[in-house]
C-alpha positions in Angstrom: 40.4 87.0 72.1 40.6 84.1 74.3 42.5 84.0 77.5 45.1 81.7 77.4 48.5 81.0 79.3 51.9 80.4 76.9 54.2 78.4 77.9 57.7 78.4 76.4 60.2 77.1 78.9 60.0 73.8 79.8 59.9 75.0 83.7 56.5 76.5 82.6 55.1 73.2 81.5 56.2 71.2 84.1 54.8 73.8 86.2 50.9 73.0 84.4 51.6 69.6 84.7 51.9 69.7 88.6 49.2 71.8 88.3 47.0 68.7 86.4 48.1 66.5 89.1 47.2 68.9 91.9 43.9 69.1 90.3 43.3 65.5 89.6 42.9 66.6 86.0 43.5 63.1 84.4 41.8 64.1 80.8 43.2 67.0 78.6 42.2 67.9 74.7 45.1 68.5 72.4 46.5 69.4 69.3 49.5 70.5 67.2 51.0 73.1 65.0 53.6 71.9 62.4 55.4 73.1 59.7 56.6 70.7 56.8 58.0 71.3 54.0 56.1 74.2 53.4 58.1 77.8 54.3 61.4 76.0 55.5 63.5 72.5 55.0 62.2 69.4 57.0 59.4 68.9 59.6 59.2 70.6 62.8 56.7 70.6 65.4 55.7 74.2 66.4 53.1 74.6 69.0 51.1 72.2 71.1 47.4 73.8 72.4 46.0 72.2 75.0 42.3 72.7 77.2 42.0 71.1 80.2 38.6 72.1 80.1 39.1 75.3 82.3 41.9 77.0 80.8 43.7 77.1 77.9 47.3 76.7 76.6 50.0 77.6 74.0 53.3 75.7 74.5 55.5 77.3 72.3 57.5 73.6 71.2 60.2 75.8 69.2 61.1 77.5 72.4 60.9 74.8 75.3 62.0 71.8 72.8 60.4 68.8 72.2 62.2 67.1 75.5 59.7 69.0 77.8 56.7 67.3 76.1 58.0 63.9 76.0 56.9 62.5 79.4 53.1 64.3 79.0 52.7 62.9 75.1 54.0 59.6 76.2 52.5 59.4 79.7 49.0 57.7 80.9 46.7 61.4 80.8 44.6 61.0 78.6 45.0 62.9 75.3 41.6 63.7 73.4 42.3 64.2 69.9 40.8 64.5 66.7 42.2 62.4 63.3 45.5 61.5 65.3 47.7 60.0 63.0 49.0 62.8 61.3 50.6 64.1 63.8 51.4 60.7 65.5 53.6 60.3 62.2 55.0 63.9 62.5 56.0 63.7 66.6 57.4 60.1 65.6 59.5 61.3 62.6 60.9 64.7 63.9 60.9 64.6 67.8 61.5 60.4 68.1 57.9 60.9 70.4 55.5 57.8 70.6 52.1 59.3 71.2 49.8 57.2 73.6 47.0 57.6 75.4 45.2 59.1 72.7 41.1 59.4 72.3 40.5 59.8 69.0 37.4 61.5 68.3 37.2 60.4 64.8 37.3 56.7 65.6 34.3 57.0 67.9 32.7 58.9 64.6 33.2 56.5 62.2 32.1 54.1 64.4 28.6 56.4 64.6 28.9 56.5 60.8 30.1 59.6 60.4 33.1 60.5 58.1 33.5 63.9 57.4 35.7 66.5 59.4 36.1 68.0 62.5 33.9 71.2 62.0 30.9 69.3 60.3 31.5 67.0 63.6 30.9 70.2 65.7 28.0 71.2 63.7 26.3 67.7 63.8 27.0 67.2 67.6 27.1 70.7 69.2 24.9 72.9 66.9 27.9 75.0 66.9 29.1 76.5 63.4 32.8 77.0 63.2 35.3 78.8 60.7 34.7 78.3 56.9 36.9 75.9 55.0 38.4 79.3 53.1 39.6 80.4 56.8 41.0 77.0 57.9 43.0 76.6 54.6 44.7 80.0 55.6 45.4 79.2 58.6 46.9 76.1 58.0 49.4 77.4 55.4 50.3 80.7 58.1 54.2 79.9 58.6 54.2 78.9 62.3 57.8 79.2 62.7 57.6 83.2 62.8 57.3 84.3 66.3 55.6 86.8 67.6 52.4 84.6 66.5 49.5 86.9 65.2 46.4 87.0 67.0 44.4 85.1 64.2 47.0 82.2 64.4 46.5 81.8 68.1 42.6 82.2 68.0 42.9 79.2 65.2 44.9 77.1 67.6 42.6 77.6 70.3 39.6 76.6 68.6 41.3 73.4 66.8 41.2 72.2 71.0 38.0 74.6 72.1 35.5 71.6 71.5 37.2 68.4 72.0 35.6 67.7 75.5 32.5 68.3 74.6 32.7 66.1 71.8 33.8 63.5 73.4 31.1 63.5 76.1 28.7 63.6 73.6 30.6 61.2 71.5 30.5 58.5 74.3 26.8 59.4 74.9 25.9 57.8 71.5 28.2 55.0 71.5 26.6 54.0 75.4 23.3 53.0 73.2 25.2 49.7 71.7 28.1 48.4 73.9 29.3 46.4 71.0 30.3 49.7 69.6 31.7 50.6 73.1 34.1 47.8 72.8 35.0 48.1 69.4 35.8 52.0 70.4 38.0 51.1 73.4 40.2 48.5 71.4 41.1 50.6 68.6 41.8 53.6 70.9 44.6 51.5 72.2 46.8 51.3 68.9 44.9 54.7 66.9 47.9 56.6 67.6 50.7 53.7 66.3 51.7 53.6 62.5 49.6 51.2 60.4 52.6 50.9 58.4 55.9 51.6 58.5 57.3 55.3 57.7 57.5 55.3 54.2 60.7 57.6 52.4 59.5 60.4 50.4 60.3 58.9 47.2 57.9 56.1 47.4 55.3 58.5 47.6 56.6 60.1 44.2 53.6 59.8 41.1 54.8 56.6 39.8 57.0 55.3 41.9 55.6 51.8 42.0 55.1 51.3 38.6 59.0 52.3 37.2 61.5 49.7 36.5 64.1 49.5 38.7 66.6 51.3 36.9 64.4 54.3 36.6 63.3 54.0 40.2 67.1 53.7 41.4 68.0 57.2 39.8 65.0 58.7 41.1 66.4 58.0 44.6 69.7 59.5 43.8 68.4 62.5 42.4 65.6 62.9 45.6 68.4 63.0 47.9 70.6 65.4 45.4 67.4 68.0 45.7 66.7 66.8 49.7 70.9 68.1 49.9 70.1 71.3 48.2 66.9 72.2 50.0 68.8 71.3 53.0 71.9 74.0 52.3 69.3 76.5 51.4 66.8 75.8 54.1 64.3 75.9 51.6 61.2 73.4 51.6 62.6 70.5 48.4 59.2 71.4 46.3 60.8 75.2 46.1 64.2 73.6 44.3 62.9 71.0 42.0 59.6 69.7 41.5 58.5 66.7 42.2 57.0 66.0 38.5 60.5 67.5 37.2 61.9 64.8 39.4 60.3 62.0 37.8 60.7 63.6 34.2 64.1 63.8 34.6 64.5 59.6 36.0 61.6 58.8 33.4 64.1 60.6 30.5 67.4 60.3 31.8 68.2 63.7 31.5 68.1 66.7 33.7 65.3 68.7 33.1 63.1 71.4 34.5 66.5 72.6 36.6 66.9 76.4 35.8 67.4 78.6 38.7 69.9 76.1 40.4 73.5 77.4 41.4 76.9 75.7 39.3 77.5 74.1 42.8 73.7 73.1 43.2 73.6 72.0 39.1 76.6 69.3 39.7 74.8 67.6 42.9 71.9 66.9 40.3 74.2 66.2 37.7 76.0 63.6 39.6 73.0 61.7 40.4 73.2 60.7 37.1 76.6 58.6 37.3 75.3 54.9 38.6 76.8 54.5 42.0 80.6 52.9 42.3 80.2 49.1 43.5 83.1 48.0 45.0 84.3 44.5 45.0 86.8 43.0 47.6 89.3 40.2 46.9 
């Protein structure tokens, strides 16, 4: 098991970070532990781990709250991440956190001409061969919500940060060769961590949205939020209440369909989505 140091008041990590500055530790790898949608309603970040490239640590977010982060994920240290944008979007959307002063280790790779993941990027770099695919898909779906964490879910953590430094040292070794790929790597570093595009709603990512008439595309909205109210009073992720292909059957029909299993109370939110919405004219 590896030695690491939780954190889960935000005394303790303001406690590291005078530590960093002590230190003149100005570089730090990082990454993040989320649920969404998957075990409970909504997205919430869980765990930051972090390796300063001595010691490791597990900052508990549920327990210290997002507030205690805020100054380090928006601060000048610099972060050195792999395929930020994920959870750029996530810290953005749940915690109102703008992540900067990111290295992302998957621009300098694509950049080298490399495109697969972070393990195959470990293999190719550092001849070091990491967890199988099998093991990181179970990981990922572990509920990290549940506290006491299990030791597997910390030693996944860990490792998701154990490599980062090295990477990037070897990273910029490569990139040195052609300083045309230098500069390209230093100016999109600056915006890798800012949305592309604006925060889409959940509906618009719904199998057809884009292609329904408006009509159809209007009641899909209604009946998205009637199943985002439901999951909400059942803390329940929205997928567990209603599918999303029942969704768009029941717009694309007109109809409610695929709803068995709902409540009276839960039954009449759905049904009421149907009713066009009351426009009310003054004068």
């Amino acid at each position: 098991m590896t030695p690491y140091t939780l954190i889960d008041t935000p005394q303790g990590f303001s406690g590291i970070e005078k530590s960093w500055q002590t230190l003149g530790v100005s570089r730090v790898a990082l990454d993040f532990e989320e649920e969404s949608n998957l075990h409970v309603y909504g997205e919430h970040l869980c765990l930051a781990q972090i390796f300063d490239g001595r010691d490791f640590y597990i900052v508990d977010v549920l327990a210290t709250g997002p507030e205690a982060l805020r100054a380090f994920l928006e601060g000048p240290m610099e972060k050195v991440m792999f395929d930020c944008s994920a959870d750029s979007a996530l810290i953005r959307r749940s915690c109102s956190i703008r992540l900067r002063s990111v290295c992302d280790l998957r621009v300098m790779a694509r950049l080298l001409g490399f495109e697969n993941g972070l393990n195959a990027l470990i293999e190719r770099n550092l001849g070091i061969t990491v967890e199988t695919r099998a093991d990181k898909r179970r990981s990922q779906m572990s509920n990290w919500m549940v506290r006491p964490l299990n030791p597997a879910q910390i030693e996944y953590a860990l490792n998701d940060v154990r490599y980062l430094l090295c990477l990037r040292q070897s990273l910029m070794k490569e990139l040195s060769k052609d300083p045309e790929l230098v500069r390209r790597s230093g100016s999109l570093m600056k915006r890798c961590a800012e949305p592309v595009h604006p925060d889409r709603p959940g509906w618009e990512r719904l199998p057809g949205f884009r292609k329904m008439d408006r009509q159809t595309r209007n009641l899909l909205i209604r009946l998205y939020n009637a199943r985002d109210e439901i999951a909400r009073g059942r803390n329940s992720p929205p997928s567990y209440v209603i599918s999303k292909e029942s969704l768009v059957a029941m717009a694309g029909q007109g109809k409610p369909v695929g709803v068995s299993g709902l409540s009276e109370a839960e039954k009449k939110i759905i049904e009421a989505a149907f009713a066009p919405p009351v426009s009310s004219k003054s004068g």
